[in-house]
N, CA, C and O atoms as a Maestro MAE file, in Angstrom:
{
 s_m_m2io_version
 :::
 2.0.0
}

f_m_ct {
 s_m_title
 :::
 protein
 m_atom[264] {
  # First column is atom index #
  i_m_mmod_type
  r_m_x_coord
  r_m_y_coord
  r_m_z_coord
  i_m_residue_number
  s_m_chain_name
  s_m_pdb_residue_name
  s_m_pdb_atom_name
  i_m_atomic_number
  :::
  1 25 32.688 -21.934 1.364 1 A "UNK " " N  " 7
  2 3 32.004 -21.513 0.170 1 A "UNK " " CA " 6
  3 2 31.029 -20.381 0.477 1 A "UNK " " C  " 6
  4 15 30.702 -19.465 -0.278 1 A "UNK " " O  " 8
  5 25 30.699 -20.570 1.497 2 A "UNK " " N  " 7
  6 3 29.467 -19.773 2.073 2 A "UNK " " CA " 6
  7 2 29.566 -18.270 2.263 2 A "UNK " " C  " 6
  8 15 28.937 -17.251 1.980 2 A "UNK " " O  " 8
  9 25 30.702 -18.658 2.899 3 A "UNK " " N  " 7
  10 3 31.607 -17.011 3.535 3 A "UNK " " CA " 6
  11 2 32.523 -16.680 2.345 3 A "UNK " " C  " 6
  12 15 33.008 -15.549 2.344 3 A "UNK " " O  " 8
  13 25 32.703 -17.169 1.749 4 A "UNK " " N  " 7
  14 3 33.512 -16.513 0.333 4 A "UNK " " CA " 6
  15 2 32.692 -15.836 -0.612 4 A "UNK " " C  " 6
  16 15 33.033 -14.731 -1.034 4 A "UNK " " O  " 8
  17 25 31.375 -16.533 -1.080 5 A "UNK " " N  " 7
  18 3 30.515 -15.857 -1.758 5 A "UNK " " CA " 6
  19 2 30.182 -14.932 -1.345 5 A "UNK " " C  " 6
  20 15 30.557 -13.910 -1.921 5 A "UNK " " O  " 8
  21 25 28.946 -14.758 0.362 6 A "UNK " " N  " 7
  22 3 28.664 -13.894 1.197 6 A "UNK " " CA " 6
  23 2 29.888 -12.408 1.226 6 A "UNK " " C  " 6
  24 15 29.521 -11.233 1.258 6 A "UNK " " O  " 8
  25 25 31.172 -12.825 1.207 7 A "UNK " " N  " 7
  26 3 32.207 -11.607 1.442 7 A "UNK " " CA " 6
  27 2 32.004 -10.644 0.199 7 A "UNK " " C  " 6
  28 15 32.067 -9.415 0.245 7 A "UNK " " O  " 8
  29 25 31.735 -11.457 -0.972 8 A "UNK " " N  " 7
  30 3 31.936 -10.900 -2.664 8 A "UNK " " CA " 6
  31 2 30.745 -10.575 -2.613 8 A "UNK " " C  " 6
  32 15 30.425 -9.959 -3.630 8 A "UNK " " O  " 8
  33 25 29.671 -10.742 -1.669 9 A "UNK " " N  " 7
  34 3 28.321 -10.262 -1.916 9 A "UNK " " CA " 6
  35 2 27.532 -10.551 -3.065 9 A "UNK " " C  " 6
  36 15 26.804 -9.774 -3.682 9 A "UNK " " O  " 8
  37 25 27.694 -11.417 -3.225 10 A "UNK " " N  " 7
  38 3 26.662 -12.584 -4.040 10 A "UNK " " CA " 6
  39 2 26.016 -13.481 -3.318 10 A "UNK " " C  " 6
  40 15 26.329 -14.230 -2.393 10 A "UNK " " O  " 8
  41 25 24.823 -13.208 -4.061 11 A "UNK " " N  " 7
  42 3 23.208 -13.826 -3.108 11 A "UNK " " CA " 6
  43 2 23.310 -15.426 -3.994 11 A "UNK " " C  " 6
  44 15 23.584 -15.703 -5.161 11 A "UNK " " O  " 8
  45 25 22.999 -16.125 -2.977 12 A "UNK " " N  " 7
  46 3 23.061 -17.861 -3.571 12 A "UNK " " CA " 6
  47 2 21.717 -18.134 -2.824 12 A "UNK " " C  " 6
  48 15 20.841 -17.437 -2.312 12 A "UNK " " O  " 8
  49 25 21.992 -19.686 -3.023 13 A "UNK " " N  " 7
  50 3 20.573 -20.275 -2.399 13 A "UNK " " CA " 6
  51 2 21.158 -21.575 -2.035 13 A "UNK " " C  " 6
  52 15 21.254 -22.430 -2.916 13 A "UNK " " O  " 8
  53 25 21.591 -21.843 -0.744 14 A "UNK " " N  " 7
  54 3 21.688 -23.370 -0.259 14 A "UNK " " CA " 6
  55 2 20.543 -24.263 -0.375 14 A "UNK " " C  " 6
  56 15 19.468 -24.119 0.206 14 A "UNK " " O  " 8
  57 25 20.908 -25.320 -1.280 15 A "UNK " " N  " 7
  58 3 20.112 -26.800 -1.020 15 A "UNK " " CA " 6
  59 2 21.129 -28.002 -0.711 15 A "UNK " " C  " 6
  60 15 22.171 -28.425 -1.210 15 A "UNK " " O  " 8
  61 25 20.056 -28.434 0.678 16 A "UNK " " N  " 7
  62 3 20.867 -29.658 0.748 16 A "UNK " " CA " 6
  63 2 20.737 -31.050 0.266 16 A "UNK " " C  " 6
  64 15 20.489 -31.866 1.154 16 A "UNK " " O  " 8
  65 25 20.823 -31.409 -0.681 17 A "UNK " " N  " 7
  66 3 20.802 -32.489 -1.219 17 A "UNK " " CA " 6
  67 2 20.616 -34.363 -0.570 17 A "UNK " " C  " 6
  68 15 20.455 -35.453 -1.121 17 A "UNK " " O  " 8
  69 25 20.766 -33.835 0.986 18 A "UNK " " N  " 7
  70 3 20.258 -34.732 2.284 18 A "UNK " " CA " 6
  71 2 19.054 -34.369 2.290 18 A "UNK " " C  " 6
  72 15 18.540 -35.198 1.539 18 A "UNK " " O  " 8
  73 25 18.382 -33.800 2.572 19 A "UNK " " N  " 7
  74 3 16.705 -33.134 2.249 19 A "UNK " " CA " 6
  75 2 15.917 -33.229 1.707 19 A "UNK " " C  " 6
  76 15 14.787 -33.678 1.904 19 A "UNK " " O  " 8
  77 25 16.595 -32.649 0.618 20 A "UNK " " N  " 7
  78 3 15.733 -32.372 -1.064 20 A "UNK " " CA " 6
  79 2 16.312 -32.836 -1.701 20 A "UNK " " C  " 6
  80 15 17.476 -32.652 -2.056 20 A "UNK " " O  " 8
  81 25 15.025 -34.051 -2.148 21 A "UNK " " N  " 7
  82 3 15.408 -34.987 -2.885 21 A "UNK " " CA " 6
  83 2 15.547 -34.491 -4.883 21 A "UNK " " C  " 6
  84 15 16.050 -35.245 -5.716 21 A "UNK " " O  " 8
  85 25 15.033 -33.273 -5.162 22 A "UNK " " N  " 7
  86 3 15.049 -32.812 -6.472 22 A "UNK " " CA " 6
  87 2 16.522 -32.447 -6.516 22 A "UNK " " C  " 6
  88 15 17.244 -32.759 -7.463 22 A "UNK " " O  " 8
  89 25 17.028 -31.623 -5.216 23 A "UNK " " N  " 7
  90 3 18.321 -31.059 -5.730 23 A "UNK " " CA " 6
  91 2 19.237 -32.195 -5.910 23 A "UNK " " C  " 6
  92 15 20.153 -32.100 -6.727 23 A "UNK " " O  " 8
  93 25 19.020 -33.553 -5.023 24 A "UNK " " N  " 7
  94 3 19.670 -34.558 -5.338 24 A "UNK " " CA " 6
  95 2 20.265 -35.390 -6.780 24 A "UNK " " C  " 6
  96 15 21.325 -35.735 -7.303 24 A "UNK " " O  " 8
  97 25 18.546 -35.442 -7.033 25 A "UNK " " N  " 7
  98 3 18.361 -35.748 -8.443 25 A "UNK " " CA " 6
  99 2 19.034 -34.614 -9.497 25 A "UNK " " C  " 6
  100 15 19.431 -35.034 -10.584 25 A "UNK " " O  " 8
  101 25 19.158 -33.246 -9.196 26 A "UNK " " N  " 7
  102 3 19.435 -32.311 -10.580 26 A "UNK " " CA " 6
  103 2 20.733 -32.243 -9.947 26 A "UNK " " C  " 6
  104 15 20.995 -31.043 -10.033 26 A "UNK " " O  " 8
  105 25 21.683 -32.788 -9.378 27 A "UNK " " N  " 7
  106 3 23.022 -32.871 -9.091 27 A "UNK " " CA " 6
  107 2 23.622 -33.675 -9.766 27 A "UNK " " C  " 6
  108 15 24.520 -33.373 -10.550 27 A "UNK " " O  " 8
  109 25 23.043 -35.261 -9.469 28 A "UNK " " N  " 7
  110 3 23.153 -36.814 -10.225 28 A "UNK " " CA " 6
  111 2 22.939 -36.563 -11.796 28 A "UNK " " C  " 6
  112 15 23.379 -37.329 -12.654 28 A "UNK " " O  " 8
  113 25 22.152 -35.302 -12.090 29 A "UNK " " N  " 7
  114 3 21.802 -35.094 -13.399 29 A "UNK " " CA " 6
  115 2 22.758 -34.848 -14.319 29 A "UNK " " C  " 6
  116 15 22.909 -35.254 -15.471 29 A "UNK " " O  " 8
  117 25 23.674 -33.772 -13.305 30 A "UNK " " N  " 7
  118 3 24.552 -32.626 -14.068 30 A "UNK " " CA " 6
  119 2 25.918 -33.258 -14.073 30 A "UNK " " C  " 6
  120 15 26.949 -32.630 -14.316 30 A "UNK " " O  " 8
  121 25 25.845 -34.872 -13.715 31 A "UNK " " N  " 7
  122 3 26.708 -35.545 -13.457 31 A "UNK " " CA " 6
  123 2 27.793 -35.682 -12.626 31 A "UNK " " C  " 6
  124 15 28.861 -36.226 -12.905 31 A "UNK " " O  " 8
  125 25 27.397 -35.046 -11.358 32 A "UNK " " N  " 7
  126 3 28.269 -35.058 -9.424 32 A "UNK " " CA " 6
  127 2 27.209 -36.074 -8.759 32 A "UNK " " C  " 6
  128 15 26.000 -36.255 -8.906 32 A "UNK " " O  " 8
  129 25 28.394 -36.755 -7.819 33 A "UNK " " N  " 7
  130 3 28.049 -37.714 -6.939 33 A "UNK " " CA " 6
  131 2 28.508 -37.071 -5.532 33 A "UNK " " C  " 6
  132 15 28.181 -37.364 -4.382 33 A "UNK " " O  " 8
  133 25 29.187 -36.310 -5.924 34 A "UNK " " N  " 7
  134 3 29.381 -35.494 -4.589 34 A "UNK " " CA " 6
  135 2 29.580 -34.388 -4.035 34 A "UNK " " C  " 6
  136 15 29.006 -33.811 -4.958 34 A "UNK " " O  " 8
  137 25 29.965 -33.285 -3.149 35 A "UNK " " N  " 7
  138 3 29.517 -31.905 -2.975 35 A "UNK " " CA " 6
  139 2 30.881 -31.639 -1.954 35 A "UNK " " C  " 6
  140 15 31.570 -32.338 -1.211 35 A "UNK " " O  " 8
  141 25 30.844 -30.322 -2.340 36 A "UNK " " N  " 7
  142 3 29.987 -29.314 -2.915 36 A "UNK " " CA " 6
  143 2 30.184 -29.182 -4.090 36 A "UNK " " C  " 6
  144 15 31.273 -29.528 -4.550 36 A "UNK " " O  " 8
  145 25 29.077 -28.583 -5.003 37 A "UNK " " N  " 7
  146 3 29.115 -27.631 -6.124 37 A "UNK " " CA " 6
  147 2 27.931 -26.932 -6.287 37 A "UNK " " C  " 6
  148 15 26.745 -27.080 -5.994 37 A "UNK " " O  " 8
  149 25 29.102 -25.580 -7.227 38 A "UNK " " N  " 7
  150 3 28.409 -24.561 -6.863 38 A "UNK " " CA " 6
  151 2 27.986 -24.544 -8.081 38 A "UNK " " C  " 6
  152 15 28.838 -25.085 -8.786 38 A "UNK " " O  " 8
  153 25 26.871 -24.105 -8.838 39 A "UNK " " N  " 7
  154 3 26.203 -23.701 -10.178 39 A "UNK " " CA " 6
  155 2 26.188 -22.248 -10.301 39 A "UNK " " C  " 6
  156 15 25.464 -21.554 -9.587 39 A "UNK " " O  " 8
  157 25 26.828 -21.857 -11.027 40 A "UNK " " N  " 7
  158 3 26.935 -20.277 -11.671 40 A "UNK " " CA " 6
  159 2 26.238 -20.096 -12.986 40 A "UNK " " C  " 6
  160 15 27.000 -20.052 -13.952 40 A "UNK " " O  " 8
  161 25 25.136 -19.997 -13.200 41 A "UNK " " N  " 7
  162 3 24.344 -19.807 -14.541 41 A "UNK " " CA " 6
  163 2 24.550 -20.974 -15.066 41 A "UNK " " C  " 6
  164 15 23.999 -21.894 -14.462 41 A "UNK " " O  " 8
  165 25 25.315 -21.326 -16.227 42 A "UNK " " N  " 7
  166 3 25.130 -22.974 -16.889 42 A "UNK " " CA " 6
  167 2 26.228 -23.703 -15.939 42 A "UNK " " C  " 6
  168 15 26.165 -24.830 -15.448 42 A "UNK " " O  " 8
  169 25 27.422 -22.564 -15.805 43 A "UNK " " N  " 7
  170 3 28.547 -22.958 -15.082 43 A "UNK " " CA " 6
  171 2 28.612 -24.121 -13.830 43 A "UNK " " C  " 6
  172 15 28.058 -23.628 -12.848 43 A "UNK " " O  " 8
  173 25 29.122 -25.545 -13.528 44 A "UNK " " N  " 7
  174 3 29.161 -26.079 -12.119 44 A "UNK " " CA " 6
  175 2 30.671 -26.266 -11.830 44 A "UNK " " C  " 6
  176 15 31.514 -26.813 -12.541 44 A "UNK " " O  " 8
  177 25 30.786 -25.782 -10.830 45 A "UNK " " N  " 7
  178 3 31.808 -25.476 -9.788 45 A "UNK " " CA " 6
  179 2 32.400 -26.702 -9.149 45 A "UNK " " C  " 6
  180 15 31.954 -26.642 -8.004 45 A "UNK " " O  " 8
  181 25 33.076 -27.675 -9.224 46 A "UNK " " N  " 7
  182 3 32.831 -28.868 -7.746 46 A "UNK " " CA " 6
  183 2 34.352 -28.373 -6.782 46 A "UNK " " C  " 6
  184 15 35.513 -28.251 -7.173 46 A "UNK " " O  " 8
  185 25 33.836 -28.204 -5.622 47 A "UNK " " N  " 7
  186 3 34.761 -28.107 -4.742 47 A "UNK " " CA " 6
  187 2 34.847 -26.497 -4.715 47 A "UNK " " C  " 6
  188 15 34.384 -25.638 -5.464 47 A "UNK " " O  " 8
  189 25 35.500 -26.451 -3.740 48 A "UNK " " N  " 7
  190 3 36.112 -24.808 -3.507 48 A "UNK " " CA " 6
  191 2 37.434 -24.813 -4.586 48 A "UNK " " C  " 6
  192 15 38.540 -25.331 -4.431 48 A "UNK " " O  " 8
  193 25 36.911 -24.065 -5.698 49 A "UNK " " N  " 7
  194 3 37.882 -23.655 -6.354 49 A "UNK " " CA " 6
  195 2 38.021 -22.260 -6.860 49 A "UNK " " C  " 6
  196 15 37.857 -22.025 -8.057 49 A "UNK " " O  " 8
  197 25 38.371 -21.152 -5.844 50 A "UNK " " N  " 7
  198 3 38.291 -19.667 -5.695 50 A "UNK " " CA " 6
  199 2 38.623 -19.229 -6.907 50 A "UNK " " C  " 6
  200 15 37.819 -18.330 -7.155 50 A "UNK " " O  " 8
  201 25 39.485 -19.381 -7.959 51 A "UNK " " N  " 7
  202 3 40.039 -19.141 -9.001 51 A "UNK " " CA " 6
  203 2 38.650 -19.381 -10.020 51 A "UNK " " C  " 6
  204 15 38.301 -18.302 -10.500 51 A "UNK " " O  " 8
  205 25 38.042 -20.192 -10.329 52 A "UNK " " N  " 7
  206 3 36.972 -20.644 -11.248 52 A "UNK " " CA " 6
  207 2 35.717 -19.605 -10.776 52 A "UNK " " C  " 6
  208 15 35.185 -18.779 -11.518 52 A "UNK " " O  " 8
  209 25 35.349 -19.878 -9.219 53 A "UNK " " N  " 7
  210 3 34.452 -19.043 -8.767 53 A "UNK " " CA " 6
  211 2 34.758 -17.252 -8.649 53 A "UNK " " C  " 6
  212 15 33.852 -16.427 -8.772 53 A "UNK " " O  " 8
  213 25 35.772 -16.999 -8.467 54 A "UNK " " N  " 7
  214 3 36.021 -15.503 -9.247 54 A "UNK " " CA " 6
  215 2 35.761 -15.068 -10.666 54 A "UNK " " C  " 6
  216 15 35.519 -13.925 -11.054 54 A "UNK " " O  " 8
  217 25 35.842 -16.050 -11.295 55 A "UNK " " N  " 7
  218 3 35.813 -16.005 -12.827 55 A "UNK " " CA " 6
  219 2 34.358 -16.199 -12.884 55 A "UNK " " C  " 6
  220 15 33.529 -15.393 -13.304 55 A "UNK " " O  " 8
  221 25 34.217 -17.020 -12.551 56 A "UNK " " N  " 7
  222 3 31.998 -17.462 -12.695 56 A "UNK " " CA " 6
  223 2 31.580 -15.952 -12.006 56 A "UNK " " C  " 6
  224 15 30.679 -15.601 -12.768 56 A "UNK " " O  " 8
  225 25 31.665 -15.328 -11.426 57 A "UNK " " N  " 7
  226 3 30.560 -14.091 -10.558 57 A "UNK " " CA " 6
  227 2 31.139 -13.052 -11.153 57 A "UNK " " C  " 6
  228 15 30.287 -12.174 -11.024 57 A "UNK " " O  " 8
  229 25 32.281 -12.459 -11.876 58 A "UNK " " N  " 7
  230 3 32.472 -11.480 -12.255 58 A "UNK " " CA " 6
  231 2 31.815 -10.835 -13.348 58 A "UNK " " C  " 6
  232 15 31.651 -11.533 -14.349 58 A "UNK " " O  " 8
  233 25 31.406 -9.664 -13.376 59 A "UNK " " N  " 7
  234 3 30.506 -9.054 -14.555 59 A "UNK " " CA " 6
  235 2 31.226 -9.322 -15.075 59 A "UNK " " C  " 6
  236 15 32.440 -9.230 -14.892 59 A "UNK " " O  " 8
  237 25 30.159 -10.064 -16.518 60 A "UNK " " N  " 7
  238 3 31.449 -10.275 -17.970 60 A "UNK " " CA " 6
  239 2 31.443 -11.667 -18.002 60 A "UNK " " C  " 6
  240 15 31.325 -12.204 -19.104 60 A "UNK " " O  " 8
  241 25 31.585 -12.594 -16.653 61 A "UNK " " N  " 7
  242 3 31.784 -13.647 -16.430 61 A "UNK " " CA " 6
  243 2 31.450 -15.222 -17.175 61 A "UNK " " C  " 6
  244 15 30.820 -15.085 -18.223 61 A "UNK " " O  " 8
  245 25 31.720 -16.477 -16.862 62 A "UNK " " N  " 7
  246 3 30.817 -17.108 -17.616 62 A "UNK " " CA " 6
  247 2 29.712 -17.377 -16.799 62 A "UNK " " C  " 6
  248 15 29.151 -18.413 -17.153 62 A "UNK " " O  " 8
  249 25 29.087 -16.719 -15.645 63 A "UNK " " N  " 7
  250 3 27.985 -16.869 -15.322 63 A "UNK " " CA " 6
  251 2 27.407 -15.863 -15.132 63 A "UNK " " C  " 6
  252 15 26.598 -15.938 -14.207 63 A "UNK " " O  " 8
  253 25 27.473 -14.919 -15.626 64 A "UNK " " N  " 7
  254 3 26.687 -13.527 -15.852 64 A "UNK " " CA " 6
  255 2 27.132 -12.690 -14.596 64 A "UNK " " C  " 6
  256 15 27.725 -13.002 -13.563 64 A "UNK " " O  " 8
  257 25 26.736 -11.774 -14.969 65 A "UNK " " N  " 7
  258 3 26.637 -10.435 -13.273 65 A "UNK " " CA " 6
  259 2 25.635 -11.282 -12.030 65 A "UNK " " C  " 6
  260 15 24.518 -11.794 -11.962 65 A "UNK " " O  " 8
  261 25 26.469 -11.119 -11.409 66 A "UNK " " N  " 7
  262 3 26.167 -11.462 -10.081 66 A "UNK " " CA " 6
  263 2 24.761 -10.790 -9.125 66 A "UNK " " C  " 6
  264 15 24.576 -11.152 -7.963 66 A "UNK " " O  " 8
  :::
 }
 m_bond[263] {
  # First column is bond index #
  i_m_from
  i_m_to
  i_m_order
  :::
  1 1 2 1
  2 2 3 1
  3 3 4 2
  4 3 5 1
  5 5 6 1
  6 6 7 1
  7 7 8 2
  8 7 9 1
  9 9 10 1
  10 10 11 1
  11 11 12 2
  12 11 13 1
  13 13 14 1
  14 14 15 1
  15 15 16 2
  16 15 17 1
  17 17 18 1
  18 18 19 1
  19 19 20 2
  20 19 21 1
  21 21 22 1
  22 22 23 1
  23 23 24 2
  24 23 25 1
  25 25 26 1
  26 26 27 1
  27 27 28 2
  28 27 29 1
  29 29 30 1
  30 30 31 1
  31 31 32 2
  32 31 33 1
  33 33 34 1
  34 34 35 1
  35 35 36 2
  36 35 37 1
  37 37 38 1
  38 38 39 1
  39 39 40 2
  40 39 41 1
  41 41 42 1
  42 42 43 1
  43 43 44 2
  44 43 45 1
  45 45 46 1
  46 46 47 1
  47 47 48 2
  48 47 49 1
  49 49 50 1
  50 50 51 1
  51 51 52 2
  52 51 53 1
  53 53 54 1
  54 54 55 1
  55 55 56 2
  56 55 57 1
  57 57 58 1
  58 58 59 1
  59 59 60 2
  60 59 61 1
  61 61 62 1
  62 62 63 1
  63 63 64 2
  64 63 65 1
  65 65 66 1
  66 66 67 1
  67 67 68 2
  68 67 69 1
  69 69 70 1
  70 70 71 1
  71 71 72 2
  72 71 73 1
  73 73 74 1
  74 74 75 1
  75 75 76 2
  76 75 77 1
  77 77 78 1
  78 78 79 1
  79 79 80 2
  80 79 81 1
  81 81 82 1
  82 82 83 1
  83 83 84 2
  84 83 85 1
  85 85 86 1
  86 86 87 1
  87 87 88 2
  88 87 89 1
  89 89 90 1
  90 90 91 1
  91 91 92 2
  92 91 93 1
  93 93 94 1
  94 94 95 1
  95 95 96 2
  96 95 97 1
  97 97 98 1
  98 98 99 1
  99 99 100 2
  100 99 101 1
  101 101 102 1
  102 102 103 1
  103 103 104 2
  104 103 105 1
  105 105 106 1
  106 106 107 1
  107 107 108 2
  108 107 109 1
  109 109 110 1
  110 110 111 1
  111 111 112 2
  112 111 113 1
  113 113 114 1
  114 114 115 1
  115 115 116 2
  116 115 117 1
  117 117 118 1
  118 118 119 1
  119 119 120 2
  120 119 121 1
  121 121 122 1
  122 122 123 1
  123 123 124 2
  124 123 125 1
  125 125 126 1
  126 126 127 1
  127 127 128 2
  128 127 129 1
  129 129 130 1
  130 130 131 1
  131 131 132 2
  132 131 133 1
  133 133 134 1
  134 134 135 1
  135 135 136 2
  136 135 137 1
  137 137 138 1
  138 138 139 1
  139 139 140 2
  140 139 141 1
  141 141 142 1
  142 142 143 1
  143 143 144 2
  144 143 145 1
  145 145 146 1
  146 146 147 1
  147 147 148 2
  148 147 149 1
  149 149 150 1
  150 150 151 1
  151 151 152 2
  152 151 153 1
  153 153 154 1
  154 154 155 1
  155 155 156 2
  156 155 157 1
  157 157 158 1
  158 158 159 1
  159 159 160 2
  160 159 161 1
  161 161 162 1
  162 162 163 1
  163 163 164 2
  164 163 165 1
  165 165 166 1
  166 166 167 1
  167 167 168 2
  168 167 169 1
  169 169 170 1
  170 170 171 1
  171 171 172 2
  172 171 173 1
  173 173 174 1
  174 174 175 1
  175 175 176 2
  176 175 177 1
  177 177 178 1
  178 178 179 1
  179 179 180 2
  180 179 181 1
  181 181 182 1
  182 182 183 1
  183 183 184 2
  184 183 185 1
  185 185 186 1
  186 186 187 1
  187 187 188 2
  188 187 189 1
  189 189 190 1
  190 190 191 1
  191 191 192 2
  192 191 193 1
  193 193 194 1
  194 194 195 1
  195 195 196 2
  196 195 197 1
  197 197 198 1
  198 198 199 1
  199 199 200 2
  200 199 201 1
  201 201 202 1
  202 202 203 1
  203 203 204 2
  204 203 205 1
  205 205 206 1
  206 206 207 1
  207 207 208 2
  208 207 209 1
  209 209 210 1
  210 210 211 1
  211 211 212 2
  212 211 213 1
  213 213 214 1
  214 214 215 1
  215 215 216 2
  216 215 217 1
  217 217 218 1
  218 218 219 1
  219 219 220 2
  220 219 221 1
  221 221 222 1
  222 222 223 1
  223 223 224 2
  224 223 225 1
  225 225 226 1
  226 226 227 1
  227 227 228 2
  228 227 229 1
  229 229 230 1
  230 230 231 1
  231 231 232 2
  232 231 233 1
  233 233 234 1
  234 234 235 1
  235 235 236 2
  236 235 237 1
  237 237 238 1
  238 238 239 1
  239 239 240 2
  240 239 241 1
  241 241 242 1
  242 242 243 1
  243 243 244 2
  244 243 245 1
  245 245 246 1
  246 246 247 1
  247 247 248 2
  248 247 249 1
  249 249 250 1
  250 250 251 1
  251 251 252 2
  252 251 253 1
  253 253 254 1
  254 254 255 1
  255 255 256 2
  256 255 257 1
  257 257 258 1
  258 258 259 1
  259 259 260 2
  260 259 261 1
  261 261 262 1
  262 262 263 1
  263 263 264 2
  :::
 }
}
């Protein structure tokens, strides 16, 4: 996920949800029990799914310009 975003040059922000206990909680919120997912503006992602996440970062996108 890391190196796919990083390649497309989109800036993210890792939280680990072992850690930080808020990102835990606003994960459990958005209704995932498990990871990864990625949040693109309202957009959540679960899993590596390159097809969805091309579509979420593209200007125009459903998660805005990147």
């Amino acid at each position: 996920m890391k190196e796919f975003l990083s390649r497309e040059g989109v800036t993210f922000t890792v939280r680990n949800v072992d850690a930080d206990e808020q990102a835990y909680t606003e994960l459990v919120a958005r209704g995932f029990r498990s990871i990864p997912v990625t949040i693109v503006g309202d957009q959540a992602i679960r899993g590596f799914d390159e097809q969805a996440l091309r579509a979420a970062i593209a200007p125009g996108g459903e998660g805005g310009t990147p």
